[in-house]
Each structure stands twice: as C-alpha cells, then as structure tokens.
C-alpha positions as CSV (number, residue, x, y, z in Angstrom):
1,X,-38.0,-58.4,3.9
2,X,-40.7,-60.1,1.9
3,X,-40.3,-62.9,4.2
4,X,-42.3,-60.9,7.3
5,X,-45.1,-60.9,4.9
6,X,-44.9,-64.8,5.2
7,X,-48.0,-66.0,8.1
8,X,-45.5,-69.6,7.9
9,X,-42.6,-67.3,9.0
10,X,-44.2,-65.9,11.8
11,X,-45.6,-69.5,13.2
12,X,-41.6,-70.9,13.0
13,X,-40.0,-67.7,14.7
14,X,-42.9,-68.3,17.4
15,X,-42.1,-71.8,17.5
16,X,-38.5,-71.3,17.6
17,X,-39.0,-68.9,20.7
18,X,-41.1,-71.1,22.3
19,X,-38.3,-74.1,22.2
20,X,-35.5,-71.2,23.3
21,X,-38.0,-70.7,26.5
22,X,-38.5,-74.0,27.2
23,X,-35.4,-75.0,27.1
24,X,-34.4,-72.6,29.6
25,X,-36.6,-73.2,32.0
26,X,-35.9,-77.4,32.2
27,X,-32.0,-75.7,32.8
28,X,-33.6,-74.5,36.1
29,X,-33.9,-75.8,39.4
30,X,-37.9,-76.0,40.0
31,X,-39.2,-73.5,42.5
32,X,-41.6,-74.0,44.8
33,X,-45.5,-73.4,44.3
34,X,-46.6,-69.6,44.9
35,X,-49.2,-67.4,43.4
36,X,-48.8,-67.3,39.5
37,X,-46.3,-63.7,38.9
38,X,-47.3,-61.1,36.4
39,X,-44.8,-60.3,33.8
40,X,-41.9,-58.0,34.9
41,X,-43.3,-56.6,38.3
42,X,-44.1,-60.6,39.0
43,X,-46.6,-60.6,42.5
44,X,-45.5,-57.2,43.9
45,X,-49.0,-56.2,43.2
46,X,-49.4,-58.3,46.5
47,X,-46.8,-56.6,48.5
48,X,-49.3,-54.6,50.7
49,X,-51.0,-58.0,51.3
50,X,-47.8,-59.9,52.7
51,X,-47.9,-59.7,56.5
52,X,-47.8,-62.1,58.7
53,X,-51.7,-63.3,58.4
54,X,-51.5,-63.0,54.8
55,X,-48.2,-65.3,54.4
56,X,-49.9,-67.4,56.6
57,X,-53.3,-67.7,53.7
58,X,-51.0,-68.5,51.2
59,X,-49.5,-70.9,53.5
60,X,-52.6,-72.8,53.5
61,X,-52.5,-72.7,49.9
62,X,-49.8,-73.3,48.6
63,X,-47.9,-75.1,51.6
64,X,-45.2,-74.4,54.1
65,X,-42.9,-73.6,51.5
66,X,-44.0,-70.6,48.9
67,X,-41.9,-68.9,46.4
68,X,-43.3,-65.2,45.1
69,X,-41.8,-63.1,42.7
70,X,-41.2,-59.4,43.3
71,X,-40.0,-57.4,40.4
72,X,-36.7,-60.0,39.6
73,X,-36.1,-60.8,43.5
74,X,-36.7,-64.5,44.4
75,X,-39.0,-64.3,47.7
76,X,-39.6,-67.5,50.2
77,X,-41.4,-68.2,52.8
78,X,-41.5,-71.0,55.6
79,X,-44.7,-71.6,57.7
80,X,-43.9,-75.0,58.9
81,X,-41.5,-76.4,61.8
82,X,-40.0,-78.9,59.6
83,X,-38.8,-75.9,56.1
84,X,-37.7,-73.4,59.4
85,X,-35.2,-75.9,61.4
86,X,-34.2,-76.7,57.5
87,X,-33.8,-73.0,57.2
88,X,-32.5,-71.9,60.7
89,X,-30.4,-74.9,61.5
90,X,-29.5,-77.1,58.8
91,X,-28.4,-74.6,56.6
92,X,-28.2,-71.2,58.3
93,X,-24.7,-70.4,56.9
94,X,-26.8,-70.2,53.6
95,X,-29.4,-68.2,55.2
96,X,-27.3,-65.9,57.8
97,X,-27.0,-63.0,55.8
98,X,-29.4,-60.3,56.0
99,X,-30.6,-58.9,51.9
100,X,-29.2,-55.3,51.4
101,X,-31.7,-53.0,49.7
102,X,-30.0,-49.8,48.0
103,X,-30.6,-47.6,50.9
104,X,-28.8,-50.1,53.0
105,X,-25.7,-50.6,51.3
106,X,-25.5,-46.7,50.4
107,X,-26.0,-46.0,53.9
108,X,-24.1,-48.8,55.7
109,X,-20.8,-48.0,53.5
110,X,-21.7,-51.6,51.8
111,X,-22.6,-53.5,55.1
112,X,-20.3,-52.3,57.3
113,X,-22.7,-52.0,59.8
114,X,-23.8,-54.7,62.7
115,X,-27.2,-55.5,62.0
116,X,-26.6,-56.2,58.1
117,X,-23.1,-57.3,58.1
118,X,-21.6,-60.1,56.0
119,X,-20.4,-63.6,57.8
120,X,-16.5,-63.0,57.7
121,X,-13.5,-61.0,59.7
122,X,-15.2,-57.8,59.7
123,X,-18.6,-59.5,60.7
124,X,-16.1,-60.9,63.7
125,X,-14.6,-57.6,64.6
126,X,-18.0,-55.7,64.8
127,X,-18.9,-58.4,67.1
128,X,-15.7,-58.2,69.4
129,X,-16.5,-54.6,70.2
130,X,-20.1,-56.0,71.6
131,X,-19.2,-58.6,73.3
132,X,-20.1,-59.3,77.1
133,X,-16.9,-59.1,78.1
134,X,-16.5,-55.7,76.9
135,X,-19.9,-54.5,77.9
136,X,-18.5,-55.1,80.8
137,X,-15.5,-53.1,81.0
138,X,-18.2,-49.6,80.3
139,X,-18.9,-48.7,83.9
140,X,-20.7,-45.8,83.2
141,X,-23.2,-47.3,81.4
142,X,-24.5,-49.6,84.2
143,X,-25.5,-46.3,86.3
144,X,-28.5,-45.5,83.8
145,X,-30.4,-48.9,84.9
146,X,-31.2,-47.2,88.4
147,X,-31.8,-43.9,87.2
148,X,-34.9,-45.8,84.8
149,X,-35.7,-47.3,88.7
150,X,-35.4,-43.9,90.0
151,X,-37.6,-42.2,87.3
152,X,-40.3,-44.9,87.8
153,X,-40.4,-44.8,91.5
154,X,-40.8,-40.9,91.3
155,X,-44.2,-40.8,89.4
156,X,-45.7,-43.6,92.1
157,X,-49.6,-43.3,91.7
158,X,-49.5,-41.8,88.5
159,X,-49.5,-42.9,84.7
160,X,-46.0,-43.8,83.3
161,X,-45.6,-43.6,79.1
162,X,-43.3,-47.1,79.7
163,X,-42.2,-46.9,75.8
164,X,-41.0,-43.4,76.2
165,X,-38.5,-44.3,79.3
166,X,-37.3,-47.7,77.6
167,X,-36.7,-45.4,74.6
168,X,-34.4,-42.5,76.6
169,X,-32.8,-45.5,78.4
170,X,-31.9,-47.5,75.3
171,X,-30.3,-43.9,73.9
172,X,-28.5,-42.8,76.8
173,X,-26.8,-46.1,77.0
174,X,-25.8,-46.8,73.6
175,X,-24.7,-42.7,73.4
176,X,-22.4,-43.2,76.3
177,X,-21.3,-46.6,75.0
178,X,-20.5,-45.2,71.6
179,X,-19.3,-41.6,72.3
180,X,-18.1,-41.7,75.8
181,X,-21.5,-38.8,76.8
182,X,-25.0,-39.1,77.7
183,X,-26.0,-35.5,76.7
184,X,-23.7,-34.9,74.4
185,X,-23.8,-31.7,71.9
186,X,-25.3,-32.3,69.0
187,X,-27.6,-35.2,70.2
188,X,-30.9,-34.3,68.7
189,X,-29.3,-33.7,65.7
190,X,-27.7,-37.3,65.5
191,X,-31.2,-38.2,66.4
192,X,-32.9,-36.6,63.8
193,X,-30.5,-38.4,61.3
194,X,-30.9,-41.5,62.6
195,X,-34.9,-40.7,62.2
196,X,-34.3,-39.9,58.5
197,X,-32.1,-43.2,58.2
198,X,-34.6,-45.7,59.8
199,X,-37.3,-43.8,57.2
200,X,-35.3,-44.6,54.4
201,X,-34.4,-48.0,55.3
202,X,-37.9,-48.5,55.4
203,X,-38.9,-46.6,51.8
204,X,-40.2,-48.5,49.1
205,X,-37.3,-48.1,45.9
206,X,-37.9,-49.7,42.9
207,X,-34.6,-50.1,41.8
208,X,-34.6,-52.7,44.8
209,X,-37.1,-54.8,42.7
210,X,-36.5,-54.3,39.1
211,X,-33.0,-52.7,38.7
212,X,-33.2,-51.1,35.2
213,X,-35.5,-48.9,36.7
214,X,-32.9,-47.6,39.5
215,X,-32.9,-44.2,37.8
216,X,-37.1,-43.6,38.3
217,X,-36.8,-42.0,41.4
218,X,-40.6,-40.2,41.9
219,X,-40.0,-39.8,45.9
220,X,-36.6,-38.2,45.8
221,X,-35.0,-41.7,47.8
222,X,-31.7,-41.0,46.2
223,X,-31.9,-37.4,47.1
224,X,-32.6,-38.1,50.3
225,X,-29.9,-40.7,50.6
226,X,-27.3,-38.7,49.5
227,X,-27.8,-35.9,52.4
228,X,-28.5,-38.3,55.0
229,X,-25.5,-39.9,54.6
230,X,-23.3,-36.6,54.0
231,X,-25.4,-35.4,57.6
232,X,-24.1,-38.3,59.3
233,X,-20.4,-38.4,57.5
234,X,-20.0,-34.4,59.1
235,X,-21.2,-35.5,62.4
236,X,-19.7,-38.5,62.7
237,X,-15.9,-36.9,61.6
238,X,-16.7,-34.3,64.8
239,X,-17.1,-37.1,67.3
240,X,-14.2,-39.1,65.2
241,X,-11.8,-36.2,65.8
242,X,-12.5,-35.3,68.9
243,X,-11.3,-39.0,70.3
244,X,-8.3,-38.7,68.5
245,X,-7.1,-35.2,70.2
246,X,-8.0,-37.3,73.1
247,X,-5.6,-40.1,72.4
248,X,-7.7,-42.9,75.1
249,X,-6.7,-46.7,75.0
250,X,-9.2,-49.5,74.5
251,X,-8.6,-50.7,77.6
252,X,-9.3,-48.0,79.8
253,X,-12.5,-47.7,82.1
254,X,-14.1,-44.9,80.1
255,X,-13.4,-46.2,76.5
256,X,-15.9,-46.0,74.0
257,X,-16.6,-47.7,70.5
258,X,-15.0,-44.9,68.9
259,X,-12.1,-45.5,71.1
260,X,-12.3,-49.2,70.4
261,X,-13.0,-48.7,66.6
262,X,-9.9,-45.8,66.2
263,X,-7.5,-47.0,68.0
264,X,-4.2,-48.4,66.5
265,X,-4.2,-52.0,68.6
266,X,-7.3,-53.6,67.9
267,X,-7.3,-56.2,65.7
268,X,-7.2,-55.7,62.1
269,X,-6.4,-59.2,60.5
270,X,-8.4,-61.8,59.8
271,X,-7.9,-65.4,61.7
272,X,-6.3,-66.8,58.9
273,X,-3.9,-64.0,58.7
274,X,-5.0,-62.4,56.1
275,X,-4.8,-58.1,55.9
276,X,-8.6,-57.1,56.1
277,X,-9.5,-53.5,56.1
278,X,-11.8,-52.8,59.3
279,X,-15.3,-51.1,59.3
280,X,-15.3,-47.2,59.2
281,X,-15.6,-45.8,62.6
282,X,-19.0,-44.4,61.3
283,X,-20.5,-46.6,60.1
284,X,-19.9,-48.9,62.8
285,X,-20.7,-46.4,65.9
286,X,-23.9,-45.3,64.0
287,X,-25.3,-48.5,63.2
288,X,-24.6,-49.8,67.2
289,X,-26.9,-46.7,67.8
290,X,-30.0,-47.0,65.7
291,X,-30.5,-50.8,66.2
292,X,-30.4,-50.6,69.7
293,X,-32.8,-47.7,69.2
294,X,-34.9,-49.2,67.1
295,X,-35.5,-52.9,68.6
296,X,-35.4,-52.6,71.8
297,X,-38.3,-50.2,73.3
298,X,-40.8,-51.9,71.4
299,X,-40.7,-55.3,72.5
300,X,-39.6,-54.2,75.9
301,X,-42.7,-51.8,76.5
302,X,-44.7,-55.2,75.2
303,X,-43.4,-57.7,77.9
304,X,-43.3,-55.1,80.6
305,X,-47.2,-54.4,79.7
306,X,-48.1,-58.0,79.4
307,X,-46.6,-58.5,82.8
308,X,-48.4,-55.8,84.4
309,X,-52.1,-57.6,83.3
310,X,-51.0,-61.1,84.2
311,X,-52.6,-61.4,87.8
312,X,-49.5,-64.3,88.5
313,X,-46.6,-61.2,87.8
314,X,-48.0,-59.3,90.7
C-alpha cells in the first residue's frame, strides 16, 4: 500500500477519473440550459421557488426551454409557443403520460386510475365507462343540475358560498354515477378518505426524488399510505359486494360504474385481441370520484365569479 503514500499516484487516479467522467458525459444527449444543480439533491433547494412566476424568471434566463435537476428526476419546462405545440402536438404520445410519484402508484394499484392512467387498453376501457354516450344513459344524475338552480333561487337577496354548492354538486353526481346513491351510508367516511388521499398525493416524499433514500420516512407518508389505502380497500369491497347481490346489467337505466366495472360483458380485451386484465373496480370508481372532486369546483366557482363582475354577463 506504499503506493497511496505516492502524491504521483493520487494526481493519475484523479486524472483517470476525470477521463471516466468525461467520457460519460460526451455519451449523453446535451440537456438544455437551467440553473447549475447541487450534487445529489441537484436544484430541489429551489422547489419552493418553482411556480408559475418563478418558471417564468428562469424563463427569461435561461430560455423557453429549461432543464432542472431534482434529486435524480430530469425536470423541463416550456414557456414559449413554439417548445409547447412541439410538446403538446408534435410529440404528445411522448408527453401523454402523467409522472407517478410513490403515493400514486401505491394508491392507484399502479395507475389503474383515470387521471394517471397509462396510453393503452386499460387507459381505453377507463375511458369507455366516461364517455358521453354513456353519461348519457345515467338519468338520475341529470336531476341534480336543477336542484343546484333550485338551491340558488331559494337564498335570492342573500350571500351564496358558490364553491360550497359546485362542491356538493360535483359529489352528489359523481356518488350517484359511481354507486348508484346520493346519500349513501358511509359517505363522509369515503369523503374523509378521499381527504387523506388528495393530502397524500400532494406530500413531499423523498424517495420520489432520490430513491435510495425511500426508507427515510420523517412524516410517516408510508404509514399513512398503507391505512389509506386498506380504508378505501374495506369500503370499497362493501359497495363492490353489494352490486353483486344485486346482479344489475350495464345497460340498464340505473347502472352505475360499479355496475359497468363488475359486470361479466364489458369488454376485457384489447383491440388487437390480446387478454388484458381490466382495472380493479376500486381503484377505478375511486379515482372517477376524487378528480371530479377535486377539479371541478375550483375553476367553476372562478368563471362563475368572473362572470358575475363583468358588467357585459349581466
């Protein structure tokens, strides 16, 4: 070992490393320019910086196309017209899936789901039970449109909380569509689980970022994951169950997504003929319920309040 005594040792084992990296790196595709990442954690000492105005600096300064670095996740962003239709037209089969974090995956029985599905047979299948056409066929879901109307015109002269109606429409409409009831037993349970979902959708992990480090868990996310989805599994199984004792067809009037989901005749090959296992029944009914909960009443109470101040809307 007298050889790590050697200062000329050191220099060509530092050279030699140097020539390894380098090499490495000209293997690469070039990324494009971003703010310089720090070792390991790369620029997610920035993360609390990256809204929409901050993007929008670092758009200035580094151009319409950035690349940032968080923990060993490749991050871009497009500010220009000409990098989006590139993105969003040119090549959105490249682009169309959604990222799954941990927490989605775990909770989505590996994108399952609608909102973060995978382009393919089961992405085509989830979409068949949403359809127009078979929005359509759910009459009973149409009759919560005028009670909104109804509850509106009722508090005439007085203040209305707009978000909080959108909100109980929204739910009573995906709740019937989905389990067949408006106010079902059990709701503000399912409620409170979806709650405890949508938090931990939203939780910072590390092991989304840097991977080796899955195991540091210092908030309890896996904990949390782990009841949350064995919460939803037992309620889920109830509602399951209960559809079967009831034996409905797809195609009646009052069918549901469970219905559509359980029953024996829907489609469960791929176009090219292929056997394709279909999404679970949960995860698909569930994930129908929090997006519409989640997207809709915010944007909604938005337009409906922008309308209201516009002098022209009157």
């Amino acid at each position: 070992m007298e050889w790590l005594q050697d200062p000329l040792s050191w220099v060509l084992l530092a050279s030699l490393a140097f020539v390894l990296l380098q090499l490495r790196r000209r293997g690469k595709a070039p990324l494009p320019p971003g703010p310089k990442p720090l070792p390991i954690i790369g620029n997610m000492m920035m993360m609390d910086q990256l809204t929409h105005r901050g993007l929008a600096a670092l758009a200035e300064q580094y151009g319409g196309l950035l690349h940032l670095r968080l923990g060993c996740l490749h991050a871009f962003a497009v500010s220009t017209p000409e990098y989006a239709r590139e993105v969003l037209q040119a090549q959105d089969g490249a682009f169309s899936n959604r990222p799954a974090t941990i927490a989605i995956s775990y909770l989505t029985y590996d994108r399952a789901d609608w909102r973060s599905r995978t382009t393919g047979p089961s992405g085509g299948r989830c979409a068949s039970c949403a359809c127009r056409r078979r929005a359509e066929t759910w009459v009973a879901v149409r009759d919560e449109s005028p009670a909104l109307v109804r509850a509106v015109a009722s508090s005439a002269g007085e203040a209305v909380n707009l978000g909080e109606l959108i909100f109980n429409l929204t739910k009573n409409v995906i709740f019937r569509a989905a389990f067949g009831t408006r106010d079902g037993e059990g709701q503000d349970e399912f409620i409170a689980i979806l709650q405890e979902i949508s938090k931990l959708f939203g939780a910072f992990n590390i092991g989304d970022f840097i991977p080796w480090l899955s195991w540091v868990d210092p908030q309890g996310i896996n904990r949390r994951l782990r009841d949350a989805r064995a919460a939803l599994d037992r309620f889920i199984d109830r509602i399951i169950d209960e559809h079967m004792r009831r034996g409905k067809s797809p195609d009646d009037a009052d069918a549901d997504m469970v219905d559509e989901t359980c029953s024996p005749s829907s489609p469960r090959r791929s176009p090219a003929g292929t056997a394709a296992s279909p999404p679970p029944a949960t995860s698909t009914t569930c994930r129908a319920r929090s997006a519409s909960r989640g997207t809709t009443s915010r944007p909604s109470s938005w337009y409906v309040a922008y309308a209201s101040s516009d002098p022209l809307s009157r």
